[in-house]
LOLO-668525 format. One record per residue (C-alpha): residue in three letters; x, z negated, y. Coordinates in steps of 0.02 Angstrom, whole numbers, padded with zeros to 5 digits, always signed. Last residue first. Layout:
ALAXZY;...
//
This chain:
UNK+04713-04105+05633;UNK+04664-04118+05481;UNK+04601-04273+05481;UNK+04445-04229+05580;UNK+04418-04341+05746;UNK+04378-04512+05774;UNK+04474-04582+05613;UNK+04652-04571+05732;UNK+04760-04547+05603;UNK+04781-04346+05668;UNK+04860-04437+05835;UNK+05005-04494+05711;UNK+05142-04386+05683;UNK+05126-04273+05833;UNK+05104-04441+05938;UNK+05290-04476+05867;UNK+05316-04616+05734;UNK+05499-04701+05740;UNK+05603-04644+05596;UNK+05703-04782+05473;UNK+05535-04806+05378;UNK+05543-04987+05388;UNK+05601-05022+05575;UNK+05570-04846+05658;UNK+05396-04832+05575;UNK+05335-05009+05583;UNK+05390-05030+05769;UNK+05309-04809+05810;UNK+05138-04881+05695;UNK+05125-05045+05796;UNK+05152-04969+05986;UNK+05046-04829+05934;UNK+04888-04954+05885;UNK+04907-05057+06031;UNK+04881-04858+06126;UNK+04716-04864+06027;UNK+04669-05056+06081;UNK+04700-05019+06268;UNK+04529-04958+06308;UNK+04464-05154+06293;UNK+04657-05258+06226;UNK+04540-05372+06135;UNK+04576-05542+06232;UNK+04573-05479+06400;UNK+04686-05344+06466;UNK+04696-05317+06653;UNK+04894-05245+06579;UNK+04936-05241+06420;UNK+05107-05338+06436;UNK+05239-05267+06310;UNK+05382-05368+06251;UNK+05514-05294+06097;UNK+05648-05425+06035;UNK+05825-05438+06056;UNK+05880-05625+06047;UNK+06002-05705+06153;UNK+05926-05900+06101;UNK+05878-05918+06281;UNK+05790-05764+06277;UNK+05688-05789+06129;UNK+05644-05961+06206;UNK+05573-05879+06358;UNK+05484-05738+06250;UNK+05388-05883+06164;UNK+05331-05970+06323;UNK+05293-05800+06379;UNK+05180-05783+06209;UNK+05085-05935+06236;UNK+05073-05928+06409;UNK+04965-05767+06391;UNK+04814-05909+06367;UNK+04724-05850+06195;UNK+04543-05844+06242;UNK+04506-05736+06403;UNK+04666-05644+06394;UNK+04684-05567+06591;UNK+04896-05521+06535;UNK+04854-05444+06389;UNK+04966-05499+06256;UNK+05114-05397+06139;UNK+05255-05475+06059;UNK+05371-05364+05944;UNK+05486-05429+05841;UNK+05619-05353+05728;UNK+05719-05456+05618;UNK+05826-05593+05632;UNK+05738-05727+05727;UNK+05789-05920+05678;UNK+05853-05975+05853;UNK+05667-05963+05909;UNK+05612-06091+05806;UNK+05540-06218+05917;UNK+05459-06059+06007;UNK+05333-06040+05842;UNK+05248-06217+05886;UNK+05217-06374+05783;UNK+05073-06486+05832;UNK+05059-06669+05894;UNK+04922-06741+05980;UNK+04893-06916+05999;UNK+04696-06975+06066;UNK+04648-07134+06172;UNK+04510-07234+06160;UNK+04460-07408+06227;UNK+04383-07546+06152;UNK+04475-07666+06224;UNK+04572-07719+06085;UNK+04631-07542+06093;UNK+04561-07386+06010;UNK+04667-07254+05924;UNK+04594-07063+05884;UNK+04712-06940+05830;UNK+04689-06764+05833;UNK+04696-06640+05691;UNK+04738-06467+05656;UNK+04595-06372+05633;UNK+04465-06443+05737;UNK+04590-06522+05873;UNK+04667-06355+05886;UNK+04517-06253+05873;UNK+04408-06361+05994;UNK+04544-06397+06114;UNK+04598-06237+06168;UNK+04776-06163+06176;UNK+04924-06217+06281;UNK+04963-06344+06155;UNK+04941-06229+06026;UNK+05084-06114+06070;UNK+05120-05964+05985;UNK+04917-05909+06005;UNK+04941-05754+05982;UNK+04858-05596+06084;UNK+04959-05460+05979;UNK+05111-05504+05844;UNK+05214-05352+05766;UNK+05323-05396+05635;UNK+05489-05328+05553;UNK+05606-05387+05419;UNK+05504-05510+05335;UNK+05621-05598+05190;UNK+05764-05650+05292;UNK+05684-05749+05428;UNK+05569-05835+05326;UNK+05517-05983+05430;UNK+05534-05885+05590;UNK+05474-05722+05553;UNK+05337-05791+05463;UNK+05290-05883+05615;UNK+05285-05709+05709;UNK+05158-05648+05591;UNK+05054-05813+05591;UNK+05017-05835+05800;UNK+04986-05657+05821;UNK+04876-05670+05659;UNK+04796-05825+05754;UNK+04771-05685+05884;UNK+04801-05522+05833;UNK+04917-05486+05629;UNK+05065-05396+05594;UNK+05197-05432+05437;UNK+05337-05306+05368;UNK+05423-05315+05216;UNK+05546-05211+05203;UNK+05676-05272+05040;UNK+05516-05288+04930;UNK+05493-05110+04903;UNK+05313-05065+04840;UNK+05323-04896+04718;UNK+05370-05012+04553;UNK+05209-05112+04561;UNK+05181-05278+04466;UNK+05353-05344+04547;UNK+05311-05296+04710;UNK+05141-05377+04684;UNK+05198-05564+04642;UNK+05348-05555+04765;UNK+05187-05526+04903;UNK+05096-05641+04849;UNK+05225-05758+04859;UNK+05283-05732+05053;UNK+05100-05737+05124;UNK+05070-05907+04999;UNK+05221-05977+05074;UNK+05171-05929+05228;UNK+04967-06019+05241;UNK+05036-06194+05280;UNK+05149-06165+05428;UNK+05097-06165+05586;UNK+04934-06259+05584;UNK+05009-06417+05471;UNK+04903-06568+05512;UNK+04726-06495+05406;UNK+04831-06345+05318;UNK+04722-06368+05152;UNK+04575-06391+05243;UNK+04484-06230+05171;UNK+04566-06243+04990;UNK+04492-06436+04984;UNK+04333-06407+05057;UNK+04316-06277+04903;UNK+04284-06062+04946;UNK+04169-06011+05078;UNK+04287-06091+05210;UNK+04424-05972+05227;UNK+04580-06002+05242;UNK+04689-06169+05214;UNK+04766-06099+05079;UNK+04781-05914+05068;UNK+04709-05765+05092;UNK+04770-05586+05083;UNK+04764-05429+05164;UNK+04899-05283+05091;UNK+04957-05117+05176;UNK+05088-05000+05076;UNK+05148-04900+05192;UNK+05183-04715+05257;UNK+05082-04711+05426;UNK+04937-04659+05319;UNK+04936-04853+05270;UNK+04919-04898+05448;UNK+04744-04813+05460;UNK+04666-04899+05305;UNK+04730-05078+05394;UNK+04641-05052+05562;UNK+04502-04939+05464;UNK+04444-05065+05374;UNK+04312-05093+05525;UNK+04204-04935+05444;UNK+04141-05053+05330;UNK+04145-05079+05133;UNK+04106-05270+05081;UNK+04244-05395+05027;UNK+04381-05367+05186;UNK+04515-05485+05186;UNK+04562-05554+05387;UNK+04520-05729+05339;UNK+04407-05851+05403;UNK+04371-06025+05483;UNK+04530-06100+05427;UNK+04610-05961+05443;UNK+04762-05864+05422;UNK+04731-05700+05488;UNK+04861-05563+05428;UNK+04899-05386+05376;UNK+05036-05390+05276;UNK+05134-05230+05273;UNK+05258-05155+05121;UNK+05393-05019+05136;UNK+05347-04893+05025;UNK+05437-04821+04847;UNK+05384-04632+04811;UNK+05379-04594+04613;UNK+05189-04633+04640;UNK+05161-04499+04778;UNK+05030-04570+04891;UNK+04935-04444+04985;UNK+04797-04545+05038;UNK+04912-04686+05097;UNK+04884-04868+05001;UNK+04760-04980+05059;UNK+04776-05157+04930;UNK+04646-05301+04944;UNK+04689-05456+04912;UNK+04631-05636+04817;UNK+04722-05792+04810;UNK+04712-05881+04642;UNK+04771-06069+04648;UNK+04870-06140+04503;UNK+05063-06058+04536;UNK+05068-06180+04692;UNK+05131-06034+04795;UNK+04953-05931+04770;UNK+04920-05842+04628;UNK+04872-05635+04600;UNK+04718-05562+04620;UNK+04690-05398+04667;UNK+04550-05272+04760;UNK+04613-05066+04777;UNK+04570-04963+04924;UNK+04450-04824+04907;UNK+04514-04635+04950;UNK+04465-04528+05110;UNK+04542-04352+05090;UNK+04423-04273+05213;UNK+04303-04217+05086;UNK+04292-04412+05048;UNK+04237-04467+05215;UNK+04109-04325+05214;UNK+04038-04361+05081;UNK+04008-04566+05129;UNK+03801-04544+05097;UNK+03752-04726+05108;UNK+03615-04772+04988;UNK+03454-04841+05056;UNK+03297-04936+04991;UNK+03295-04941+04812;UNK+03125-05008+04767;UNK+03049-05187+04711;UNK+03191-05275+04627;UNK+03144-05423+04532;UNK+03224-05562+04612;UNK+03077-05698+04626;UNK+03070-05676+04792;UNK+03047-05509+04806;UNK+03177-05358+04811;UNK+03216-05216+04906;UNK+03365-05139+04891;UNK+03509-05080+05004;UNK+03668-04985+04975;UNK+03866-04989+05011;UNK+03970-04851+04898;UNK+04096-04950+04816;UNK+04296-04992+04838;UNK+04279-05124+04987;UNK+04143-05212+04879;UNK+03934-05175+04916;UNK+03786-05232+04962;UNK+03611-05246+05062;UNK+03478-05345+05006;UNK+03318-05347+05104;UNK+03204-05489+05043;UNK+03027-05527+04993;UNK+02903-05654+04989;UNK+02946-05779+05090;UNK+02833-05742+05217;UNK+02951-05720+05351;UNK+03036-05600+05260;UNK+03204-05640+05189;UNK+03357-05545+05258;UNK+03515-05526+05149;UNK+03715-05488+05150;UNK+03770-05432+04962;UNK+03938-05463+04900;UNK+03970-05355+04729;UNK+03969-05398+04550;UNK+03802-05397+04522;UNK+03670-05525+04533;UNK+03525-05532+04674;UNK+03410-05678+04653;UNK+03526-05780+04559;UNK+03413-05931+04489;UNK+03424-06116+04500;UNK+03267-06196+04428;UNK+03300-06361+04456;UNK+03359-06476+04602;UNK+03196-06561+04661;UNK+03191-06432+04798;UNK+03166-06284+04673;UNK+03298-06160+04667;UNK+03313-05998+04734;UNK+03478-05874+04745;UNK+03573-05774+04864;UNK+03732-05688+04832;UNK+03904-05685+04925;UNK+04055-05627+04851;UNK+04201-05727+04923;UNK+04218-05827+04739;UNK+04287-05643+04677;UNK+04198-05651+04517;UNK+04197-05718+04330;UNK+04159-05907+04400;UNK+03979-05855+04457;UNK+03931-05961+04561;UNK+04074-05946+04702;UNK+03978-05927+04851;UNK+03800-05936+04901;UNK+03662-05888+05003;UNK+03487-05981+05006;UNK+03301-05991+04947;UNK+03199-06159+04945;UNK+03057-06183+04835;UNK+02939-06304+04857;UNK+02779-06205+04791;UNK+02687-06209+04962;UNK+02843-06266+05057;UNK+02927-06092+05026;UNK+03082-06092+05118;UNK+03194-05951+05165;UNK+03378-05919+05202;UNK+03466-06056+05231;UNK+03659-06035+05234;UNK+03840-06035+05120;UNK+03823-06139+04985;UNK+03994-06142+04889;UNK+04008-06177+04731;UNK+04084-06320+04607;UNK+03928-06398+04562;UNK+03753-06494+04628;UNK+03610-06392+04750;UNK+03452-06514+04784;UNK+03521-06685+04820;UNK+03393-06821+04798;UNK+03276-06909+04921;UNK+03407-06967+05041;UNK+03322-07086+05167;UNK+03334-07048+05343;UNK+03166-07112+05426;UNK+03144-06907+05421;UNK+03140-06914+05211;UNK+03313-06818+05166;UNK+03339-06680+05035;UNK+03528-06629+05025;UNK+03580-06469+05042;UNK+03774-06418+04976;UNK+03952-06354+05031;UNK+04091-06435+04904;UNK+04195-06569+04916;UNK+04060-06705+04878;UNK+04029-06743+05071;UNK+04029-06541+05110;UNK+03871-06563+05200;UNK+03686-06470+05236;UNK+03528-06575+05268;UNK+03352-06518+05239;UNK+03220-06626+05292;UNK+03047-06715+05244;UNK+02899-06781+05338;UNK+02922-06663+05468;UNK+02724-06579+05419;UNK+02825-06542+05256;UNK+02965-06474+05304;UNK+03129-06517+05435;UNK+03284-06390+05416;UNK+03451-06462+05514;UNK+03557-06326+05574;UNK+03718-06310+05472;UNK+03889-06428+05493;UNK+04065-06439+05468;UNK+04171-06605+05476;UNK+04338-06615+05537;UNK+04488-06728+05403;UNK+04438-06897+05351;UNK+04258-06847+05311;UNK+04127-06978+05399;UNK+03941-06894+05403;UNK+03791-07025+05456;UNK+03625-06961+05441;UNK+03444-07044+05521;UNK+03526-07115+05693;UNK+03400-07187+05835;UNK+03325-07135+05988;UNK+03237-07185+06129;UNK+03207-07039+06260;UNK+03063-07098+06311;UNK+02933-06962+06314;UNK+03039-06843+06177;UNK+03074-06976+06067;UNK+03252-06958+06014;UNK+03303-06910+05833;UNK+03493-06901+05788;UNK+03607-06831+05673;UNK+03777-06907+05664;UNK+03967-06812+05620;UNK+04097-06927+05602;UNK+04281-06835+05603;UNK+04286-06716+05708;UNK+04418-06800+05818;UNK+04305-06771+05965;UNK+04153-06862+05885;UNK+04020-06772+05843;UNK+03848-06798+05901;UNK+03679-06714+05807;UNK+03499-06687+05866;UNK+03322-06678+05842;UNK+03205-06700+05990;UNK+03051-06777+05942;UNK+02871-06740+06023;UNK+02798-06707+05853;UNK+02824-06521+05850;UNK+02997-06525+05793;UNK+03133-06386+05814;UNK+03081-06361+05991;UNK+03176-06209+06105;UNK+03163-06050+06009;UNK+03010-06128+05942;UNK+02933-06135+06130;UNK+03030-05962+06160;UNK+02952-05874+06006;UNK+02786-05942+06056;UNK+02770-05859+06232;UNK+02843-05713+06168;UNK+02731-05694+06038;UNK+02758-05705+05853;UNK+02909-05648+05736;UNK+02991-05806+05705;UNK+03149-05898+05740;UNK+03225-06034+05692;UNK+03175-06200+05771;UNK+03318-06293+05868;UNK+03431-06433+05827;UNK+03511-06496+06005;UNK+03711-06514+05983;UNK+03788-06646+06071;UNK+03977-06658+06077;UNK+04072-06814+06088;UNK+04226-06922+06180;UNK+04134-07107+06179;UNK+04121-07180+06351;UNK+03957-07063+06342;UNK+03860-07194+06229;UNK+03704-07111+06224;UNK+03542-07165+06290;UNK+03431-07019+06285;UNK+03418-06963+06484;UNK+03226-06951+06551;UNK+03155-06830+06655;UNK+03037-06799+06805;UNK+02952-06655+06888;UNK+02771-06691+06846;UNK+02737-06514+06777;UNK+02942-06466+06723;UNK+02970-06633+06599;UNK+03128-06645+06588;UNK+03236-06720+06429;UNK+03404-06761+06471;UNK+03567-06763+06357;UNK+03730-06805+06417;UNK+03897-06727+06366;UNK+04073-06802+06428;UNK+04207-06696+06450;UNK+04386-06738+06411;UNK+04524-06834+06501;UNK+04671-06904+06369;UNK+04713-06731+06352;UNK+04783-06688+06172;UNK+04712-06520+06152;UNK+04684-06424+06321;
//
């Protein structure tokens, strides 16, 4: 759990399986860390070989690898000999909030290697010698690189992913692009205004590209390395979705609470919309930091937000500060020591900002629903704005970070590290929870966890009903039961739960299976 003064202590041992023996590499295990071996990527080859480069990124006899502290906060890559298990330190990271981190990429016979950091603010590769020396760093500017894709040692070109390039775009959009190791000759490999996911060949050669926004048709390309496109590959036929009344939902961009920072949305409105019509609004939340809930590409997984909107709503996703990481260092630790309540503000503008851009969105019912950390943000909201959302429905959330695990809550909120004179560590953990403000609730709540949750510990949300109780609070409570994390063959009947709170909350009639069993997008609309 976060905060624990006890913690587990990693080792790392090299064995050798035909004489039976091993060797443990050296490290200082007083220290509170995690050991992460580097490994090869993998190739299309035999079995045999796939598992010996599944398992050795070098084939020197070294062992690559990196240690983290438990605060996050310096970040080491290693190389140990693999016959002695010496080893000695080629990178040091120190950031003074956590520190992210990409597999190391060695070329050139392992005379040379590829290092990904955020130390300038922004995600970048960095071109190390293997004694550790920076050669020169390869990607520069205010973007985001996102992963490794391909590397041609031959000409020295290496070939990534990207966000946030191209200024004129949605800075999610992900695109790939080359650019020679000495840092020149940058070139979008894919452009469009669209977010493309990609596979290079193992030859380098060529790449799949397949793309798309939440409001296009998605389709796939061939192209080679140099970006020229080779043939159109696939286009998705979506006919059928749109004989059944299936319309596209709408992408925005409005500012965040600091009047500076854009945030950027997606709208799903119902099918049927009648313009003159106002609607009750919904937020459908994640707030970060690794991600947020805002789809960029079309998928069939939009259909948790598409499907409230035929409920009778207005349904928004947003980010906001402190979200996802594919945009600056900065915007992604934004809420780095405030977990609870850094992205609201941002949830509460956005929403003012729309209603009073659109005439059929009534800001006087908002509601606000989100699983997990969205569990955690949706009844938050409830609780720091207690007369602005009206009505929220939180699944699986993690009210309670103390009773949480460590890795997210350390990660993402902070822990403190203090050593003694003698050396000694111990950590301070402090973190804000939603049941501190039970006394705030006005609106209508609804709390829903599975009662086997294999990630969010149910105490969470009973330690939140408990201090809605004390306070003499109504509120709704429902216990999926042998549930774990997901809510398995529980999810649909989740979904009733949320559409009948929604309905009889905002829309002044509670939802009857009648009303909505023809939402369910497994069967014809119609009926």
């Amino acid at each position: 759990m976060p905060g624990e003064q006890e913690y587990y202590k990693s080792e790392l041992l090299i064995f050798d399986i035909p004489t039976k023996s091993h060797v443990k590499v050296p490290l200082d295990t007083i220290k509170q860390q995690s050991i992460s071996v580097f490994r090869a990527p993998r190739k299309q080859s035999s079995r045999d070989d796939e598992f010996k480069q599944t398992l050795l990124l070098s084939k020197k006899g070294k062992i690559y690898f990196s240690v983290i502290s438990r605060d996050r906060k310096k970040y080491d890559i290693n190389v140990a000999d693999i016959n002695t298990g010496e080893y000695k330190t080629l990178i040091e990271e120190r950031f003074n909030t956590y520190i992210e981190s990409r597999p190391l990429i060695l070329l050139n016979d392992e005379k040379e290697m590829l290092h990904w950091a955020e130390r300038d603010g922004w995600a970048h590769f960095y071109l190390y010698d293997t004694d550790g020396n920076l050669k020169n760093q390869v990607t520069e500017g205010d973007y985001h690189v996102a992963n490794f894709e391909g590397l041609n040692e031959s000409t020295r070109t290496l070939y990534f992913s990207a966000n946030g390039v191209n200024k004129k775009q949605d800075p999610y959009y992900a695109h790939s692009y080359k650019i020679n190791l000495n840092g020149t000759g940058m070139k979008n490999l894919n452009p469009g205004d669209f977010t493309s996911n990609t596979s290079m060949s193992d030859s380098n050669k060529y790449f799949i590209s397949n793309f798309s926004r939440v409001n296009t048709v998605p389709k796939s390309e061939l192209r080679n390395a140099s970006g020229r496109k080779v043939m159109d590959l696939e286009t998705a036929d979506l006919s059928q979705l749109f004989a059944s009344g299936y319309k596209f939902p709408e992408t925005f961009k409005v500012k965040a609470d600091d009047g500076i920072t854009d945030i950027y949305g997606v709208m799903y409105k119902p099918f049927d919309m009648d313009s003159t019509k106002v609607y009750p609004l919904l937020e459908y939340v994640y707030p970060g930091p690794q991600t947020e809930a805002v789809n960029k590409s079309f998928s069939y997984s939009m259909d948790r937000v598409d499907r409230m909107a035929q409920v009778g709503f207005i349904v928004i996703t947003l980010g906001n500060r402190g979200g996802h990481p594919d945009r600056s260092k900065w915007y992604h630790n934004y809420g780095y020591g405030n977990l609870r309540d850094y992205g609201l503000a941002d949830k509460k503008y956005v929403a003012q900002q729309l209603a009073n851009k659109h005439s059929f969105i009534d800001i006087e019912k908002v509601g606000i629903y989100g699983h997990s950390g969205g569990g955690f943000m949706s009844t938050a909201a409830m609780l720091v704005y207690p007369d602005f959302f009206k009505a929220a429905v939180s699944s699986a959330g993690n009210h309670d970070n103390n009773v949480y695990n460590s890795w997210w809550s350390e990660t993402h909120h902070g822990v403190k590290e203090e050593i003694d004179e003698k050396g000694k560590s111990s950590y301070k953990y402090k973190i804000d929870d939603n049941q501190s403000l039970a006394k705030n609730l006005k609106g209508h709540l609804m709390l829903i966890h599975g009662d086997m949750d294999n990630n969010v510990n149910p105490a969470g949300t009973i330690r939140m009903a408990n201090e809605l109780i004390k306070a003499n609070k109504r509120f709704k409570y429902m216990i999926m039961p042998g549930q774990r994390h997901g809510f398995g063959n529980m999810t649909e009947y989740s979904f009733w739960l949320r559409a009948d709170h929604f309905s009889k909350y905002l829309l002044g009639k509670e939802a009857t299976d009648a009303d909505i069993m023809y939402m369910n997008l497994d069967k014809p609309m119609n009926k």
